[in-house]
C-alpha positions in Angstrom: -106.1 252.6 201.2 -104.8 250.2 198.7 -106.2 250.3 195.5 -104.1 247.7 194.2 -106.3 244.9 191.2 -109.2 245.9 194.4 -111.2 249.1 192.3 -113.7 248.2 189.8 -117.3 249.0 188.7 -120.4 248.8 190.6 -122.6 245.3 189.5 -126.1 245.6 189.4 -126.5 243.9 192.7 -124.3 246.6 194.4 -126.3 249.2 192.9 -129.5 247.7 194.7 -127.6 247.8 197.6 -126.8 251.8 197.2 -130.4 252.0 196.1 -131.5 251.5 199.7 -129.7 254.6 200.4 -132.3 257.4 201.8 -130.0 260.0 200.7 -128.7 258.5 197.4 -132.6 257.6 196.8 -133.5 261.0 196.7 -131.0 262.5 194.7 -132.1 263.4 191.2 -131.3 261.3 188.1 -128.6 263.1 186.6 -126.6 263.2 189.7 -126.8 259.6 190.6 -125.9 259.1 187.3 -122.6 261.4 187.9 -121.8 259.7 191.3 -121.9 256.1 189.3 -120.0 257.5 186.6 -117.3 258.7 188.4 -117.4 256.1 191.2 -115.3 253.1 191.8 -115.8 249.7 194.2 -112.8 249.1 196.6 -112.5 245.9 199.0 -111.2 246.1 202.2 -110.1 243.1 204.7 -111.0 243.3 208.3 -108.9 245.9 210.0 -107.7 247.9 207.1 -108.0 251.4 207.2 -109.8 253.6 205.1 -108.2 256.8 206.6 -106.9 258.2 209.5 -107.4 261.1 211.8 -105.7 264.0 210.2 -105.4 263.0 206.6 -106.9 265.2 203.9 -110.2 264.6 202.5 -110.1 262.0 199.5 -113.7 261.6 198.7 -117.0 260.3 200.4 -117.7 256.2 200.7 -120.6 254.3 200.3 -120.2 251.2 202.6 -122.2 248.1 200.1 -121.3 245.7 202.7 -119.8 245.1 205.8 -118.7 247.7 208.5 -117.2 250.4 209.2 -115.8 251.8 212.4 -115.3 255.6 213.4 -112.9 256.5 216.5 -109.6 257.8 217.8 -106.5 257.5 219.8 -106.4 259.5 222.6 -102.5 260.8 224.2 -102.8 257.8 227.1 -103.3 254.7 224.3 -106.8 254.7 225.3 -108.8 253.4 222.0 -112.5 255.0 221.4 -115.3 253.7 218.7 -117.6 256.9 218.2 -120.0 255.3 215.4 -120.3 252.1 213.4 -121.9 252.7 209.7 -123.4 249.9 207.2 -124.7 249.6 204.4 -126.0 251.7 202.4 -124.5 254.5 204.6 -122.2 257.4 203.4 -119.4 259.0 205.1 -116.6 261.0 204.6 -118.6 264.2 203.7 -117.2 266.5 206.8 -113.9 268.0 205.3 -115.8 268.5 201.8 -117.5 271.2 203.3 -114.7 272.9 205.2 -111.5 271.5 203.2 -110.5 270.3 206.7 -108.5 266.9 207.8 -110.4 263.8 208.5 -112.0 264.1 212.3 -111.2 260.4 212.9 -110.1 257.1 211.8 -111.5 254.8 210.1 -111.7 251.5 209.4 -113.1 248.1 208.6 -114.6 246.5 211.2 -115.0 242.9 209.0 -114.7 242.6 205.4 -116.1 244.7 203.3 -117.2 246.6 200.0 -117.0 250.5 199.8 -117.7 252.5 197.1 -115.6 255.3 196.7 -115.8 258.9 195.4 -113.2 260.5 195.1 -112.5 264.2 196.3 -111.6 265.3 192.4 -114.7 263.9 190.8 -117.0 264.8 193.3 -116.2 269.1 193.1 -116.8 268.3 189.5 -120.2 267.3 190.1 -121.1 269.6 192.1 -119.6 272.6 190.0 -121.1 271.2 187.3 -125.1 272.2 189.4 -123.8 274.0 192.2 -127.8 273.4 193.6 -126.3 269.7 193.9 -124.4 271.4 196.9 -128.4 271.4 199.2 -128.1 267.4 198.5 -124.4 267.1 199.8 -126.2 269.5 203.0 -128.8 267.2 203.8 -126.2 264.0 204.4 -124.2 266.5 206.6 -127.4 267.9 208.6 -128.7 264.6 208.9 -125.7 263.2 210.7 -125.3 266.8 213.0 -129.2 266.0 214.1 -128.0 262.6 215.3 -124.8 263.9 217.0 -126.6 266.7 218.7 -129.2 264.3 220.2 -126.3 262.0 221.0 -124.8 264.3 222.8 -127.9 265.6 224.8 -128.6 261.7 226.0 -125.1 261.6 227.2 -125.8 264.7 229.2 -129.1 264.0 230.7 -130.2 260.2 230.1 -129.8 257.0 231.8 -127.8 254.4 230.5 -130.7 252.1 229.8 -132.0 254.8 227.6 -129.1 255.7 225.8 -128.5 251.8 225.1 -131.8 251.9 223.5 -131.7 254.4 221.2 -127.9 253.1 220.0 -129.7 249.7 219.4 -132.0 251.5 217.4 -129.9 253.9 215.7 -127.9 250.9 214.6 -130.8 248.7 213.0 -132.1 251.7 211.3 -128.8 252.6 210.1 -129.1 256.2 211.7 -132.0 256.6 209.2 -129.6 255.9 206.1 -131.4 252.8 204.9 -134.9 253.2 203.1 -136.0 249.5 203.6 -137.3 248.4 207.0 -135.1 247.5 209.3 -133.6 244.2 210.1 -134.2 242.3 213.2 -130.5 242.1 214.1 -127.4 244.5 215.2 -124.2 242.8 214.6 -122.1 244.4 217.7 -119.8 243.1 220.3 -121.0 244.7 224.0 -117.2 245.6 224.1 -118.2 248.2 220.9 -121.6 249.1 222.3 -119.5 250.3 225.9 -117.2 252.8 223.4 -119.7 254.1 221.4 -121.6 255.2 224.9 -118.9 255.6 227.4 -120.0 252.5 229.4 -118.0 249.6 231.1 -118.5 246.4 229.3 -120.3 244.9 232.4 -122.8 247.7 232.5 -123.9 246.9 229.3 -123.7 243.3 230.0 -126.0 244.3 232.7 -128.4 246.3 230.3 -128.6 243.7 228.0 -129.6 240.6 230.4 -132.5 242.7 231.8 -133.6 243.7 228.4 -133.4 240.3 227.8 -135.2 239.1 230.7 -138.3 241.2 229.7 -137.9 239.8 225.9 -137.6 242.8 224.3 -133.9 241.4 222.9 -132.1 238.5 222.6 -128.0 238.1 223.0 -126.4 236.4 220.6 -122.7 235.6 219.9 -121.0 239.3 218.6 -124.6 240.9 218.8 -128.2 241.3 219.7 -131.7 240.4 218.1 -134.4 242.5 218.5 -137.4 240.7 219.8 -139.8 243.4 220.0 -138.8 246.9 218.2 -142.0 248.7 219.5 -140.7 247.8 222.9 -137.4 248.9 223.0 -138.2 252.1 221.2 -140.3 252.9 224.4 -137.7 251.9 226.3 -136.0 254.8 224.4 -138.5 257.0 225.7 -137.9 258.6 229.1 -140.6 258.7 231.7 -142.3 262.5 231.4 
């Protein structure tokens, strides 16, 4: 990432932003204090990377605003989108715990605001209370319980299902965000398709019948959620 005149400080509005972080939230004093402290605010334009598959671990991010996309190039040219995180989500955490390479690309989906840890600062906190070391666990293990049940619905549920729960997942910010929810997910139908291994037109398809039985709304480059109590049943397969 350039870091060129783009690193500076957190501002107080920023900070409210991280604030609305379930994990960061929870975290005691002393070691938000230390992530501030040794923290820095990087701005990225649409498309830029942050890293890519392969590189070596640099830190953890905070995204304050914007998006950013996870996914891979397979040996054909054939693109993939795996996840798409927003604020106040962290990332990056993976190859801290096993001094492994990055698992994927990533990069900014529109503008937007990271704040970045980086890699030397962070073993410094955590040396410094090697108890801080359960916190970093609980952002891992939260993001294995998601991928596990991600992979089961791929496995055994229909794709009206599966596009339910990714609508959710993505308003709730995969259960990053502390606040309630928003009404709206700001994703194309091309993205939704990559993240769940679905043509385009099937989800297309999803989508107007959803819509139909005004549970959601289309809108240009997303969806709004008419009625969250609906489509989490629709999330729920028949017993």
């Amino acid at each position: 990432m350039n870091e060129v005149v783009r690193s500076a400080a957190i501002t107080s509005e920023q900070r409210v932003v991280l604030n609305g972080s379930a994990w960061f939230g929870a975290l005691d004093p002393a070691f938000q204090e230390a992530v501030l402290a040794s923290s820095r605010v990087k701005q990225l334009g649409a498309g830029e990377t942050v890293f890519h598959r392969g590189d070596a671990s640099d830190g953890i991010y905070c995204v304050l605003s914007g998006a950013v996309c996870f996914g891979a190039i397979a040996p054909s040219g054939r693109g993939s989108i795996v996840a798409l995180a927003e604020a106040p989500q962290w990332f990056g955490e993976i190859a801290l715990f096993d001094g492994g390479a990055r698992t994927h690309d990533a990069w900014a989906d529109i503008a937007s605001t990271l704040l970045h840890l980086p890699l030397r600062h962070l073993t410094k906190i955590l040396a410094d209370d090697p108890l801080r070391w359960r916190q970093m666990g609980r952002l891992l293990v939260r993001k294995l319980r998601i991928a596990l049940s991600l992979l089961e619905d791929m496995a055994l549920e229909s794709p009206r299902v599966r596009l339910a729960r990714c609508l959710i997942h993505l308003l709730e910010g995969y259960g990053a965000r502390k606040a309630a929810p928003s009404c709206s997910v700001r994703v194309s139908q091309e993205r939704l398709g990559m993240m769940l291994s679905l043509s385009r037109q099937t989800v297309n398809e999803l989508l107007r019948h959803m819509e139909q039985e005004a549970i959601i709304q289309c809108q240009r480059g997303g969806v709004r959620v008419l009625d969250v109590g609906r489509l989490r049943k629709v999330g729920q397969p028949p017993a």
